[in-house]
MARKE-911829 format. One record per residue (C-alpha): residue in three letters; z, x, y. Coordinates in nm, 4 decimals. Layout:
N
R  ALA  Z  X  Y
...
! end
This chain:
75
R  UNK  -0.7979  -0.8668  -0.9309
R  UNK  -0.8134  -0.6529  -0.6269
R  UNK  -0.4953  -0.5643  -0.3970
R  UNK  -0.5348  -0.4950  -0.0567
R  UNK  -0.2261  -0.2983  0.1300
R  UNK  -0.2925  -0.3881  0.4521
R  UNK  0.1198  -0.4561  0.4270
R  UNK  0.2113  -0.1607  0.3777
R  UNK  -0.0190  0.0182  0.6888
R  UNK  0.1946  -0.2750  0.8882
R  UNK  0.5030  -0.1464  0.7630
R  UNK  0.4497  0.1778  0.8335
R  UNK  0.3426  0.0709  1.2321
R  UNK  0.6788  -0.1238  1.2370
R  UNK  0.8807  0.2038  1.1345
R  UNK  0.6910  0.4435  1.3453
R  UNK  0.6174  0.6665  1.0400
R  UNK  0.2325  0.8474  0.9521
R  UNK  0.0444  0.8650  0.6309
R  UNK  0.2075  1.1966  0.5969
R  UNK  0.5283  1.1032  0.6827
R  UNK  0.5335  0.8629  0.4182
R  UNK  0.4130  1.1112  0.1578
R  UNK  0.6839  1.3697  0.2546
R  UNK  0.9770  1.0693  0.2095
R  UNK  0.7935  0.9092  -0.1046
R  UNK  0.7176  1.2536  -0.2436
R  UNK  0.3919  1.1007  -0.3134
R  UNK  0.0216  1.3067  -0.2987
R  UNK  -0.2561  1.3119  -0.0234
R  UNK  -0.4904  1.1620  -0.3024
R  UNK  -0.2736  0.8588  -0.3585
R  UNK  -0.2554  0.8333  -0.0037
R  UNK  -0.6579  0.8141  -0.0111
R  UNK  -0.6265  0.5671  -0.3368
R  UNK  -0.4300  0.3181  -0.1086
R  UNK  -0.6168  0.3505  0.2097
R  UNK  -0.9413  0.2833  -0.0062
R  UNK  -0.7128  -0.0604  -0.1737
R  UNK  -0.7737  0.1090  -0.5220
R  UNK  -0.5223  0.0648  -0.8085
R  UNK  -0.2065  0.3468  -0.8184
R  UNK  0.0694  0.3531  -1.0515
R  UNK  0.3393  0.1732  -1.0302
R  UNK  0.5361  0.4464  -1.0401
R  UNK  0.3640  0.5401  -0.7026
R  UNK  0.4529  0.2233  -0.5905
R  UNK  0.8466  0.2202  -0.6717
R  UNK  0.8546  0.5795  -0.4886
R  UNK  0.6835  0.4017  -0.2263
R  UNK  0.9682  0.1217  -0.2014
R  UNK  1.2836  0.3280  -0.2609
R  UNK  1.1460  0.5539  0.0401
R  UNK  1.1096  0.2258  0.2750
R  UNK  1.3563  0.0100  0.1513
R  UNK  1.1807  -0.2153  0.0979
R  UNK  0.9844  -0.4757  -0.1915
R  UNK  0.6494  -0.4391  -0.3607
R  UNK  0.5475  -0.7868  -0.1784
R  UNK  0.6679  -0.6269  0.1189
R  UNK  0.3985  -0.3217  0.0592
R  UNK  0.0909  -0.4964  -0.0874
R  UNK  -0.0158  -0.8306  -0.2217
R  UNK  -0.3519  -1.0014  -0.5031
R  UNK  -0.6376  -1.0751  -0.3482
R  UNK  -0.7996  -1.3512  -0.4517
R  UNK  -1.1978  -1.2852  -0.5056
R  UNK  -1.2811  -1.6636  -0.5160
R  UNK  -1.1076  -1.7047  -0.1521
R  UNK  -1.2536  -1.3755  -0.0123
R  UNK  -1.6479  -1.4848  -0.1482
R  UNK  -1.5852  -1.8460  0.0369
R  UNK  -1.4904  -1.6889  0.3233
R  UNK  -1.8285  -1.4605  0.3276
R  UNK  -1.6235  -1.1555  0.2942
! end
């Protein structure tokens, strides 16, 4: 099932930060940056860093997108 992050962009509006800033306090890469922006799959491990650096919950950073809901909606 595909994920979307559109959370996490949201989050990162909320708290003033930049894609850049967030790889600096997540001491994540550029390319997993790239991964998320494009909603393809990281590890989790990316994920946690992700988290711990915000504070935050893995609902609070991404969520399942339903394909069924997405092809009714002519998306």
């Amino acid at each position: 099932m595909p994920v979307s992050y559109k959370k996490l962009w949201k989050l990162l509006i909320d708290k003033d930060m930049k894609k850049k800033d967030l790889c600096k306090a997540a001491g994540i890469s550029s390319s997993s940056i790239v991964k998320l922006s494009k909603n393809e799959n990281v590890t989790t491990g990316v994920l946690v860093k992700i988290c711990k650096a915000l504070n935050c919950d893995i609902g609070d950073i991404m969520e399942v997108v339903d394909e069924t809901d997405k092809q009714r909606n002519g998306n």
